[in-house]
C-alpha positions in Angstrom: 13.4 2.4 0.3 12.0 2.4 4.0 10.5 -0.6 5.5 7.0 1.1 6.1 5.8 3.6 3.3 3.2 6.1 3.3 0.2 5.7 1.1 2.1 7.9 -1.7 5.4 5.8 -1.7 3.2 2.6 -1.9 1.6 3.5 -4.7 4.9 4.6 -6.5 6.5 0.9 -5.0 3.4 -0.7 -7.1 3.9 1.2 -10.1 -0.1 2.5 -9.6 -1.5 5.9 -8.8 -2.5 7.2 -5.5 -5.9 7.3 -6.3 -5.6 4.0 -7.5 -3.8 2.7 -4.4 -6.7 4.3 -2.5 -9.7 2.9 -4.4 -8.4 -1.2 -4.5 -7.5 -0.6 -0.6 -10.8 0.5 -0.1 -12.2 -2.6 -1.6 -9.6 -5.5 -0.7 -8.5 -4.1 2.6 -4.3 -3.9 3.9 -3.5 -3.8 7.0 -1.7 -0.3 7.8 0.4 0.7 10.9 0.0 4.7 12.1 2.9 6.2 13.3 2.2 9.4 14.3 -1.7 9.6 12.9 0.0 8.7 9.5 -1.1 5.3 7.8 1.7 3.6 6.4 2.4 -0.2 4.7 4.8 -2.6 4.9 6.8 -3.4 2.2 6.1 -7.3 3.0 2.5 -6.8 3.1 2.3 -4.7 0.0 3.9 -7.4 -2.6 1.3 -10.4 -0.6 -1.6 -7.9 -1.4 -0.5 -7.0 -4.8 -0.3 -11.0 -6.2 -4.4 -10.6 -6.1 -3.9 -8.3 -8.6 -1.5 -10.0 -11.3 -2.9 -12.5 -13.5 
């Protein structure tokens, strides 16, 4: 799996939906990096942003 991942592959890396993925980013922000207009997510900063979420 790529370093960066598009919204879709993120989701899929966090075992969640897209729509999902898209609602908690809208309310606990992750920093994304556009390559070519496209948001994408590092792998790093994906598992850091995803310990909120376990109990």
């Amino acid at each position: 799996m790529p370093e960066y991942l598009k919204a879709a592959q993120a989701a899929e890396y966090l075992g969640i939906s897209r729509t999902t993925f898209w609602r908690l980013r809208k309310e606990y922000p992750i920093k994304a990096y556009f390559f070519e207009s496209v948001p994408r997510f590092k792998r790093s900063d994906l598992d850091k942003w995803a310990e909120q979420f376990k109990e």
